[in-house]
Every structure is written in C-alpha cells, then in structure tokens.
C-alpha positions in Angstrom: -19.9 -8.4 -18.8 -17.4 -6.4 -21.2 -14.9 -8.4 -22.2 -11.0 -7.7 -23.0 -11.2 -6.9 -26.5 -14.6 -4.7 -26.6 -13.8 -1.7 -28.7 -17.3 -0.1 -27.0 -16.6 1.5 -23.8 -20.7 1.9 -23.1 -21.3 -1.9 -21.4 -18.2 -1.1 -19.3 -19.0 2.2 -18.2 -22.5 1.5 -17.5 -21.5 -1.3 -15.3 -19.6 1.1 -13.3 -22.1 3.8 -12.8 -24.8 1.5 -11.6 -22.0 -0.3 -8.9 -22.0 -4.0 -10.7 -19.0 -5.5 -9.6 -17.1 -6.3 -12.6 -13.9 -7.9 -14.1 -12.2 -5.2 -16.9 -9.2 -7.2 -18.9 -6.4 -5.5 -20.3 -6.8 -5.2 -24.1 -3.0 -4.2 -24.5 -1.5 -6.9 -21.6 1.8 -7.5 -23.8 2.4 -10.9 -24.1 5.4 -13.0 -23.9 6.9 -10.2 -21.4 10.2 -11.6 -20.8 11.5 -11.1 -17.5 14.6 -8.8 -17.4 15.9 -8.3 -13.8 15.8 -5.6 -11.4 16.2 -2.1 -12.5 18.7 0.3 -11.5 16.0 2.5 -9.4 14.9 -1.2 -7.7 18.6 -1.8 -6.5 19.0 1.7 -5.5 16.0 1.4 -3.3 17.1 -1.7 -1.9 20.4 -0.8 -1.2 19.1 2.5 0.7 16.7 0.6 2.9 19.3 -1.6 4.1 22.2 1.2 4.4 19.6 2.3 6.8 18.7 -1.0 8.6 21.3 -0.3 11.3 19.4 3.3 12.2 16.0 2.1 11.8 16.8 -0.7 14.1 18.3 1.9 17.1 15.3 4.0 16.6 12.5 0.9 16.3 12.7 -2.0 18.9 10.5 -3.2 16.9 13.1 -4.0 14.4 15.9 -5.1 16.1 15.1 -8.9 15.6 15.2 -8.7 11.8 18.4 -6.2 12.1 16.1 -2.9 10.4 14.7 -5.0 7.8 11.4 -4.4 7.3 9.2 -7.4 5.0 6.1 -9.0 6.2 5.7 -13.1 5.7 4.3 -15.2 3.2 2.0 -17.8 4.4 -0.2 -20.6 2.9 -3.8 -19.6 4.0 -5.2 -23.3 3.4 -9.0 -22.1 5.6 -9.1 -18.9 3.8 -8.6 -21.0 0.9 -11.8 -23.6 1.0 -14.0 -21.1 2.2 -13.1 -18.8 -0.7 -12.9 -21.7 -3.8 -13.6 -25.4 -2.1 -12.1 -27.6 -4.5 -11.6 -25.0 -7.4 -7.6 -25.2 -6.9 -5.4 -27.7 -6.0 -3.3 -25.2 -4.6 -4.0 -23.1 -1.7 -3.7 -19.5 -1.2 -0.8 -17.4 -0.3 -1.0 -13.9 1.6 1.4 -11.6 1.6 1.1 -10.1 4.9 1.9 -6.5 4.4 -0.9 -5.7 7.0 2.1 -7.1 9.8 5.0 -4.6 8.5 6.9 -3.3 10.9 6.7 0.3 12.4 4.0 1.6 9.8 1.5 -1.7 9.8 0.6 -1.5 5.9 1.9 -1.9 2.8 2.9 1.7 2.3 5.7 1.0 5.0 8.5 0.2 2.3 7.7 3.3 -0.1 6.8 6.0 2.2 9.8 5.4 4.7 11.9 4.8 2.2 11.3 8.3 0.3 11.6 9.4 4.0 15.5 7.8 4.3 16.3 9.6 0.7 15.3 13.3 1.8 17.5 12.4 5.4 20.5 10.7 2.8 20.4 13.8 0.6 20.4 16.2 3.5 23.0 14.5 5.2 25.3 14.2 2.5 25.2 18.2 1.9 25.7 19.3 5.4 29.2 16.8 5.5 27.3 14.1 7.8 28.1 11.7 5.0 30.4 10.9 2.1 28.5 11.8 -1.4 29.2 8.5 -2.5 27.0 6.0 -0.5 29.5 2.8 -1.2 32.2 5.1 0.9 30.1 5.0 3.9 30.7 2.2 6.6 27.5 1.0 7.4 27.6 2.2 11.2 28.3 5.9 9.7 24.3 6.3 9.8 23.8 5.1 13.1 25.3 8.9 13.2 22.2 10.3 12.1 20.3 9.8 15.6 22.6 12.0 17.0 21.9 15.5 18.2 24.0 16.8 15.6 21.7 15.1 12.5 18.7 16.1 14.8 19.3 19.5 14.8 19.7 19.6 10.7 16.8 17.3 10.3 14.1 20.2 12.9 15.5 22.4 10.4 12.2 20.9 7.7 9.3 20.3 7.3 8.3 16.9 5.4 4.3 16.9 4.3 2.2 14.2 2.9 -1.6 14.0 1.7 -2.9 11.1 3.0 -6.3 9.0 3.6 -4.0 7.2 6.3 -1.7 4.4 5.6 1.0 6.6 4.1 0.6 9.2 6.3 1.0 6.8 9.4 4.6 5.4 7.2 5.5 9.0 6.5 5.2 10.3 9.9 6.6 7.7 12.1 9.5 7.5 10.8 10.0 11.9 9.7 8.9 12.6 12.8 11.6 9.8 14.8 14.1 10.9 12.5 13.6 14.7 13.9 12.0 16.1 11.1 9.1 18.3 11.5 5.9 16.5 10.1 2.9 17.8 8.5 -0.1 15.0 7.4 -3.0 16.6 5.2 -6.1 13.8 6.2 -9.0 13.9 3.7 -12.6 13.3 5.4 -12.4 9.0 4.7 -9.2 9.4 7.5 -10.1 7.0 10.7 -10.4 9.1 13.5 -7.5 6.3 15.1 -5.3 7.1 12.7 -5.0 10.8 13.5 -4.8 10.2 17.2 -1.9 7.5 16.1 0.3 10.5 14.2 -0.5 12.9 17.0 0.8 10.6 19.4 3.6 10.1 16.9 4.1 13.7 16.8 3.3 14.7 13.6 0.5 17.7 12.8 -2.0 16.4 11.7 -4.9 19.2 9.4 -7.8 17.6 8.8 -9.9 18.4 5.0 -13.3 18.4 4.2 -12.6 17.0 1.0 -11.5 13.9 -0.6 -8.3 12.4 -1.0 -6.9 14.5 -4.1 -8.1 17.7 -2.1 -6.2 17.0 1.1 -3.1 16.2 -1.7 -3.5 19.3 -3.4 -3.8 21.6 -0.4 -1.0 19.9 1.4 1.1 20.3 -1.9 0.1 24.3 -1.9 1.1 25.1 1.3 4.7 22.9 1.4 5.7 24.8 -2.1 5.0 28.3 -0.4 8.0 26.3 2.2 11.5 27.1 1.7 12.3 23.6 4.1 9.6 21.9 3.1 9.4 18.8 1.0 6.3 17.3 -0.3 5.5 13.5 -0.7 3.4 13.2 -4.0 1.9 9.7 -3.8 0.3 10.5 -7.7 4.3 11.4 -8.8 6.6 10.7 -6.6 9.1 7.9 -8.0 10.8 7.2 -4.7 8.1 6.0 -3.6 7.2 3.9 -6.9 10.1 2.1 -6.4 10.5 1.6 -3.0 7.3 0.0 -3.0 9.1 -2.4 -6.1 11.6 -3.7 -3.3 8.9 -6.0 -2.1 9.1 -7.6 -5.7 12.7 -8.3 -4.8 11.8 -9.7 -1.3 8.9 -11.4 -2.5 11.3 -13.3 -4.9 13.4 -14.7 -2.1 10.6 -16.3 0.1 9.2 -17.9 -3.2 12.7 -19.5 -3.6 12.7 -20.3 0.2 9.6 -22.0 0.0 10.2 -24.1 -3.2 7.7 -22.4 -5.3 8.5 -22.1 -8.7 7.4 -19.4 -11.0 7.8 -19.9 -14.8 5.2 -21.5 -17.8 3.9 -24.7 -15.7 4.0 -22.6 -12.9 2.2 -19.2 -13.2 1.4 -16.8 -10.6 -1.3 -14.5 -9.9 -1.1 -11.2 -7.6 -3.8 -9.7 -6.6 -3.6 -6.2 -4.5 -6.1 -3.8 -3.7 -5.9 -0.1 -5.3 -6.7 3.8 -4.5 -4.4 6.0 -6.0 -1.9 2.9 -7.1 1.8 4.0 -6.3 1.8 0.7 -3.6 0.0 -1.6 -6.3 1.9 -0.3 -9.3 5.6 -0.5 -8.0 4.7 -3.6 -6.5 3.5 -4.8 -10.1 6.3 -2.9 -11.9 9.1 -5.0 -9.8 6.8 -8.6 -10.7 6.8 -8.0 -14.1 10.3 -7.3 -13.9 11.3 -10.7 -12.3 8.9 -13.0 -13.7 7.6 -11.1 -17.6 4.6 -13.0 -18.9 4.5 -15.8 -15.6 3.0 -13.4 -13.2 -0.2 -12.2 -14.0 -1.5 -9.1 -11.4 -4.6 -7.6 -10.8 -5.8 -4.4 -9.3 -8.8 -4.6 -6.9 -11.1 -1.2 -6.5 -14.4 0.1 -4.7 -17.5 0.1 -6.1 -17.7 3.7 -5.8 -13.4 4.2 -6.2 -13.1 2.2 -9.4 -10.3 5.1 -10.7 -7.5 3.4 -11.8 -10.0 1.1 -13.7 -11.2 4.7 -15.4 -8.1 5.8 -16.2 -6.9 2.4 -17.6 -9.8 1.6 -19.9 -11.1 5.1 -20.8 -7.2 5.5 -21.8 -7.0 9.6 -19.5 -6.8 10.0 -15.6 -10.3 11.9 -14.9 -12.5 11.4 -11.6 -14.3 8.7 -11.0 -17.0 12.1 -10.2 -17.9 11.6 -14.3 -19.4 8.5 -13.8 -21.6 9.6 -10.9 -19.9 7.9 -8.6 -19.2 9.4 -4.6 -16.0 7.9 -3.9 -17.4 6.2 -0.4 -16.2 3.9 0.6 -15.4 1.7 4.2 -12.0 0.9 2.5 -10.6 4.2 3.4 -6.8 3.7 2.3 -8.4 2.8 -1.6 -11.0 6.0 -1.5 -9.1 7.8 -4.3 -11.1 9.4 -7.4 -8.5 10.1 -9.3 -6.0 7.7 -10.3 -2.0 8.4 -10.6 -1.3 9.4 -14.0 2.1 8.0 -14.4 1.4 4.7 -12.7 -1.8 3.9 -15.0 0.9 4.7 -18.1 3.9 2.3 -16.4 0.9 -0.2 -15.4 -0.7 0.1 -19.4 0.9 -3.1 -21.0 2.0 -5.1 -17.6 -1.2 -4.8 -15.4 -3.4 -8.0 -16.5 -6.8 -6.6 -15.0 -9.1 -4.8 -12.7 -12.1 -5.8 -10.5 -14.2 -4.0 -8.5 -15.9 -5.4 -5.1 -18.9 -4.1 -2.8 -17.8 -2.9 1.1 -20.4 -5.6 2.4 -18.0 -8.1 1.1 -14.8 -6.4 2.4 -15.9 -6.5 6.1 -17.2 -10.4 5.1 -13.8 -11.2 4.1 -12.9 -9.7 7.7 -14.7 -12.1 9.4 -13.8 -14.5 7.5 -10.1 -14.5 7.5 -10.2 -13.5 11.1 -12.1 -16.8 11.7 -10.4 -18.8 9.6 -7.0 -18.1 10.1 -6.7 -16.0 13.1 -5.0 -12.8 11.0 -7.4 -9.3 11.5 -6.7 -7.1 9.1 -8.7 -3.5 8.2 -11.6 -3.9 5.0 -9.3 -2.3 2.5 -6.7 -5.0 2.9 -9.3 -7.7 2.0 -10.0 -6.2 -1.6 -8.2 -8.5 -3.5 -9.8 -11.5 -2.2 -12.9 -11.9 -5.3 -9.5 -12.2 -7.3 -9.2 -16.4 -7.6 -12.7 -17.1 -7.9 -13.1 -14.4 -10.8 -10.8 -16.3 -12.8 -12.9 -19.5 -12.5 -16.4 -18.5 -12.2 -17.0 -15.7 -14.4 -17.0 -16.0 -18.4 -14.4 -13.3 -18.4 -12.1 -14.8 -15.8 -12.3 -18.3 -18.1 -11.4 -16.0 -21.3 -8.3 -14.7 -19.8 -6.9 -18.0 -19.2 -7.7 -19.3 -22.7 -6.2 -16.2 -24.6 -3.1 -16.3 -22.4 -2.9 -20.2 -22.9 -3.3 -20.9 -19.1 -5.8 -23.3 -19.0 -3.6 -26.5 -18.9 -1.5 -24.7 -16.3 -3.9 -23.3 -14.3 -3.9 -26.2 -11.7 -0.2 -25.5 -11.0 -0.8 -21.9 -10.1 -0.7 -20.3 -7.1 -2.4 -16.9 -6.2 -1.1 -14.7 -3.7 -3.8 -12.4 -2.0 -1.7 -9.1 -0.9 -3.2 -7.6 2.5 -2.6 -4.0 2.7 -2.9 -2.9 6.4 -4.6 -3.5 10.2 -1.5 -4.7 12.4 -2.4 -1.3 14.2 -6.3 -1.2 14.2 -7.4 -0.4 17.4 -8.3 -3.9 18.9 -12.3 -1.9 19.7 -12.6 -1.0 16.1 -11.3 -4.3 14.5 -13.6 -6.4 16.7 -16.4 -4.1 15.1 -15.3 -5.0 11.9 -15.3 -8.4 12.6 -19.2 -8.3 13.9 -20.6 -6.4 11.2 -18.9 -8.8 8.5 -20.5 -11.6 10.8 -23.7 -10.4 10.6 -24.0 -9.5 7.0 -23.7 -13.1 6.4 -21.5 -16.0 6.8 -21.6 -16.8 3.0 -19.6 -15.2 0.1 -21.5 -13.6 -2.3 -19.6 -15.6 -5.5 -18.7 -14.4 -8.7 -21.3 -15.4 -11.6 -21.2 -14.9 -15.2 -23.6 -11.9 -15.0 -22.4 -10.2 -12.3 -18.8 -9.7 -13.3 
C-alpha cells in the first residue's frame, strides 16, 4: 500500500498497472484550510441559473414544481449504510442524488446547462434581446428568449460537445430546446441509449472509434473550422468548473436544513466518482470553499481509468496508456485517460485523496442500493461507494485520520456518497445491471490492508 508521504512513485505505480485497487493520499493536502466563502465566479453561476429558472421552467415541465431550479435531494441511506460498514459508524450515510437531476439525469446537469445559459446570455445581450447589465433585467425579460425572435438568433449556431454521455445528454437537451443547432462527438464507451436519447432530443449525434479525448479533440477541430460554432471543453472550460461549484452552495443549504453541522467535531467526507474531473473538481473547489479543512473529498476512479490519480501523484497530465492500462471500463461516464490539466492543478492542495475500484463492484453496489433503498442508479454513479470503509479498514485510510487529527472526531462524521447519473437509464438496461451485480455476489468485496 503507498502511503501519503512516499517520496517513491514505483509501489504506487505498480499498483496501478497490475489493477490493485488502491487508496493514494495527498502528500500536499494543505492543512488548516480555512474556509473563505463563495467566489465571485460561484455567485455568478448561481445568479445565472436562477435568472434563468423562469425559462427553463416554460421550456421543462419537468421543472415547473421547483420554479427552474434544478438540485437533486440529500437523503440518509440508513440500508445502504449497514450493508456497506455494519457498526463501523454511528452515523449513517448521506447520498447526494445527482443521479435524479432534473432534465439531464446526472450530475453534469448544473455545469453543462449552465455553460449552455452563458453562450444564450451573451448572444442575447449583443443582438439587443437583453440589457448588458444582467441586474437591469426583470426576471420575466428571459421568458423572451423562447420566442421566435431569440429562436431564430439562437439556429443561427452551432453548440458542440465531446462527450462519453452525461454531458452530452446536459448539453444537448437544453442547446437543442433553446433552438440552437447541436452537435455531440460520442467516443466508442457511449451507451447505445444515450445516442438514441440526443437524437430524439434533436441533437447530431457522430459517433468515434476512439476514446474519450479523441471524440473531444475531433469535435474541438471541426467547431474551430466554425464561424457560429462554440465548443464545450469539459478539460478547460471554466463555466463549466463553476457551475458545477453551485452544488457546493446548494449542498450547504440542505446541511443547514437538516441540522447537520459541519466544523472540527463535526467533519465531512465527499466522495464522488471521476473521469475527466470538471463535475468532481468544481464540486470540490466550492466544498473547500465553504467548509476549508472540515470537508475532506475524495475522487473515485476505474481500475483501468485511474487518470486523475496519474496526473495528481506523478505531478503531469499524461494517459493512463503509460501505464498499460486500456481505459475499459462499464463506468462509461468516468472512461477518461487523460485527466483535465487545470482541474488536477486547482484540485493539488484541496483534493484529500483518490481510490480506485474494480467494475464487478460497481454493478454490486447496483444491486445493492437498488435493494436496499429502492434508488437505480447507472455503475459509474456507484464509484464512490469503497470510500467510508477505506477510511476504516485499510492501514492507509487509519493514517489519514491520525495525521489530520480526526480520530477522536471520526464518530461525529458523516460521509456523503455523491451519485452521478441513471434517472434516465432505460428501465431494460438498468434491470440488467441490477442482475449481473446480483449474480456476481451478494457480498462486498471489503477493503483490507493489502489490498488498498
């Protein structure tokens, strides 16, 4: 098992070619973070999405109960929670259900239809649909842009995305509703369902033999050769980044609503599955922001997709392809080899670690929170779920609490187990995900001191 402060990269590395699930700690965590509010860029993001609640709610049923606002619940999982740990917290655990977002059905649903909003703001502010400055608009000024008028600027471009599917499902829903053209480059891990879906949706869909970063690259090609089109770069793109951090902000109002505190005596532990990490980095940007050194987060990774684990410990964004690894993996939204280069730098002293989990498990943890708790959610969204028992039953789980003096507290946390997406699984496909996680086996495969 490496540990935290190994200055010998061999152990980890070997660990990763031969697909041992391991536990990677963050040698330059910075401690005593103290917590200093939302940035500008947060509110800004915030402020956009619900400037646009009235629209989205005309053009959505789906939204009209919660007035355009679109945030998923937090829920105790108390099953989920025995089966995972039995009586190793007092606590039990929380999911943020990001798999039951509105309209786009995964976590990607904040960033990617909010950069969405910004390119419709922007245009509409040129052409004289809007006032420049945004606090000059009455809110029911952008209930104008369903009109024919803002339809007929908005078929005017072209608004393209590489995708493995979740973001190109929040991207072109909402581009294509809006009026924009919409163009969605799939990489070969794609579900088959989710390019019917953005057909139906109607956004073009071009399908890639390659990976994820060769349906990125190509779809980035041909939208520069565009004069009207615009290109979503989930690697770069800092709308996204921080409209993915609004779920910081929203996830800090249910804590309050519940009663949960979230300081010293009280830490908190995230833990969200990763592929290229825009959703899990702006989500653990906007943490760190409103709780420092109390919230400790986690990234969770494919065997064979441990990237942003690369990047962070070798210190350079390279393919996971140098360790020998094929980037396969049933968690198609996290089948990235090649990590986002400014998220592993923002993540570098606030991200507390990185695991890595086998797909047999994922479609377990199917099963298993389908039959526990009645929620169906796609393998992907179940990555995070090793993340409690790491902490306890793995010798480098225990040394993270004592170096960051959590041992005392530890019975006062509570984890929070982000799911990522599967509201819109087709109901024949997420009944086979169910079986085959039944028939693996109906017990966990725990966390042990030598196997990470």
């Amino acid at each position: 098992m490496p540990t935290a402060d190994t200055n010998d990269p061999a152990p980890l590395l070997q660990r990763l070619q031969r697909c041992q699930p391991t536990l990677w700690l963050n040698p330059v965590l910075e401690r005593g973070h103290r917590p200093s509010g939302p940035c500008t860029a947060m509110l800004d993001a915030e402020q956009r999405l619900a400037r646009f609640a009235p629209l989205l709610a005309r053009l959505f049923p789906e939204l009209s109960a919660s007035n355009g606002l679109i945030e998923s619940t937090l829920r105790p999982a108390p099953a989920l929670s025995n089966a995972l740990l039995g009586d190793r917290t007092s606590a039990p655990l929380l999911l943020k259900c990001d798999h039951e977002l509105p309209v786009a059905g995964s976590v990607k649903a904040r960033g990617g239809i909010h950069e969405v909003l910004c390119v419709a703001e922007q245009l509409a502010q040129e052409a004289g649909l809007l006032p420049a400055d945004p606090e000059q608009v009455p809110p029911a000024s952008y209930l104008h842009l369903a009109a024919p008028k803002a339809q007929q600027l908005f078929r005017q471009y072209r608004i393209a995305v590489g995708s493995t599917g979740n973001l190109g499902l929040s991207i072109g829903i909402v581009a294509a509703r809006l009026g924009f053209k919409v163009s969605v480059h799939m990489s070969r891990d794609a579900r088959a369902w989710k390019k019917q879906y953005l057909r139906a949706a109607g956004a073009d869909v071009i399908e890639h033999d390659g990976d994820y970063a060769a349906a990125v690259a190509e779809g980035r090609r041909r939208t520069e050769a565009d004069p009207f089109g615009y290109f979503v770069d989930d690697e770069n793109s800092q709308r996204l980044f921080y409209g993915y951090s609004v779920a910081a902000l929203r996830l800090q109002q249910q804590l309050l609503q519940a009663q949960i505190p979230v300081d010293n005596d009280h830490p908190l532990f995230v833990y969200l599955p990763c592929g290229v990490g825009g959703a899990p980095g702006g989500i653990a940007y906007g943490l760190k922001q409103l709780f420092g050194s109390n919230v400790h987060c986690f990234f969770a990774e494919p065997l064979q997709s441990p990237c942003m684990l690369y990047a962070m410990a070798s210190g350079r964004v390279a393919s996971v392809a140098e360790l020998g690894l094929n980037n396969e993996t049933a968690a198609d939204g996290l089948a990235v080899g090649c990590a986002s280069e400014p998220v592993a730098a923002a993540m570098r002293k606030r991200l507390s670690g990185i695991f890595t989990v086998g797909d047999d498990n994922l479609f377990r943890w199917v099963a298993l929170l389908h039959d526990h708790e009645g929620i169906s959610v796609e393998p992907s969204a179940t990555a995070g779920f090793a993340g409690p028992a790491l902490l306890t039953g793995s010798e480098a789980g225990r040394a993270y609490l004592r170096q960051q003096g959590l041992e005392a507290a530890f019975a006062q946390a509570r984890h929070i187990l982000w799911t990522t997406g599967g509201s819109l699984v087709p109901e024949e496909e997420q009944n086979r995900y169910i079986e085959r996680g039944r028939q693996l086996t109906t017990d966990l495969q725990e966390p042990t001191d030598d196997a990470g």
